[in-house]
C-alpha positions as CSV (number, residue, x, y, z in Angstrom):
1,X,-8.0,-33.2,10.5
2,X,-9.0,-35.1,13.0
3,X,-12.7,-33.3,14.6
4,X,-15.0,-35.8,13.6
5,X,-17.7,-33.1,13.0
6,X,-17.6,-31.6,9.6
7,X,-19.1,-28.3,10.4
8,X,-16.3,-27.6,13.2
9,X,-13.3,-28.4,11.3
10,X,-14.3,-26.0,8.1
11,X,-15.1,-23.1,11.2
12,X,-11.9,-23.8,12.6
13,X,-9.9,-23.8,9.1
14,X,-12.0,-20.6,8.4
15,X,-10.9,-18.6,11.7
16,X,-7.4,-19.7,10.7
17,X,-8.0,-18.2,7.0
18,X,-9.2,-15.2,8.3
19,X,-6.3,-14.8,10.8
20,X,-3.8,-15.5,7.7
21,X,-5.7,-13.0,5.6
22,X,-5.6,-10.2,8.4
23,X,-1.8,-11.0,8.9
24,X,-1.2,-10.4,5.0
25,X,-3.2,-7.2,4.9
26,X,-0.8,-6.0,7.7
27,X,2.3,-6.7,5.8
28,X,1.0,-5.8,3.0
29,X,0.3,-2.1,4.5
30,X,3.6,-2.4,6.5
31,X,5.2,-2.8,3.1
32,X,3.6,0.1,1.2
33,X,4.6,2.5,4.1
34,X,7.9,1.1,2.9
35,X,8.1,1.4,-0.6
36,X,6.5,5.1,0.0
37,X,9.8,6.1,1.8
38,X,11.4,4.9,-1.3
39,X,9.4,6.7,-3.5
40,X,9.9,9.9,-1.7
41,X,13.7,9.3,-1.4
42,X,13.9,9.0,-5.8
43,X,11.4,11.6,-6.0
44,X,13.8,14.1,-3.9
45,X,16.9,12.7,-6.0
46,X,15.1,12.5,-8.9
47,X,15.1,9.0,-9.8
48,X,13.1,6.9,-12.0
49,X,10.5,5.6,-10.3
50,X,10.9,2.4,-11.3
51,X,13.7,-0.4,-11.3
52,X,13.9,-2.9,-13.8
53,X,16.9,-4.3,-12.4
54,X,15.8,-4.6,-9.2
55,X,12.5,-5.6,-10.3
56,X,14.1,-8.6,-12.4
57,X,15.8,-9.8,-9.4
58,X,13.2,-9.6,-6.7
59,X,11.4,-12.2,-9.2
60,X,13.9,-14.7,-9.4
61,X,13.9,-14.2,-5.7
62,X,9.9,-15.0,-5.0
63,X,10.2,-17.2,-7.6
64,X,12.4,-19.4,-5.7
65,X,10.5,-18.7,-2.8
66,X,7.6,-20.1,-3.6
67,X,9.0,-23.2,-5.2
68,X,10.7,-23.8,-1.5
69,X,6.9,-22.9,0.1
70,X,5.2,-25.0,-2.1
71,X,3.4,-22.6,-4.1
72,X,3.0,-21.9,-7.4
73,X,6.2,-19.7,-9.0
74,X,3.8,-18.0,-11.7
75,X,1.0,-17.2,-9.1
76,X,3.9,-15.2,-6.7
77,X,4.9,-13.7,-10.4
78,X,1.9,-12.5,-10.9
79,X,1.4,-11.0,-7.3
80,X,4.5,-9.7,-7.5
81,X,3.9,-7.5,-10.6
82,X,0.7,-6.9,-9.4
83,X,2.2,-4.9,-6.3
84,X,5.3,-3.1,-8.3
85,X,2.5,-1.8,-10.7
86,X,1.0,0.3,-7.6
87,X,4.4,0.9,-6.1
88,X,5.3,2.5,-9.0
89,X,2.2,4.3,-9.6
90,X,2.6,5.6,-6.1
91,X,6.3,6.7,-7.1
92,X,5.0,8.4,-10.2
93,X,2.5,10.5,-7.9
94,X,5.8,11.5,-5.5
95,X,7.5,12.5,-8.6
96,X,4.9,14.3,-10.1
97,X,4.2,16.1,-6.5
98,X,0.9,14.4,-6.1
């Protein structure tokens, strides 16, 4: 960081936060349209709506992830399972015909 005034650099690293955090929302949206095709697909076939198997994987995946990003394993856990929790809820609701 090399502006020499204080004020600019923490605007400029906050426009660039807020770009990120826009970016995420996105994917984040892009990702539940997703996982809603999947939950009408089980619902049709009557599947569980959830996936421990899959679930236990995709861990171990982000897991790794984040150790080669440079962030912290439990944090992307803990995201992780946050998002499956409504995925699932939202596959409960296609099941159920809500």
């Amino acid at each position: 960081m090399t502006d020499t005034d204080p004020t600019q650099t923490l605007l400029n690293l906050r426009a660039s936060i807020d770009n990120i955090d826009a970016a995420l929302i996105y994917m984040l949206a892009e990702r539940f349209r997703r996982t809603k095709q999947v939950g009408q697909l089980k619902a049709i076939h009557q599947m569980p709506p959830s996936d421990p198997a899959r679930e236990e994987q995709q861990v171990a995946r982000l897991r790794a992830l984040a150790e080669q990003a440079d962030l912290d394993p439990e944090f992307a856990e803990k995201w992780f399972n946050f998002v499956v929790a409504e995925v699932i809820r939202h596959h409960t609701e296609a099941a159920d015909g809500r």
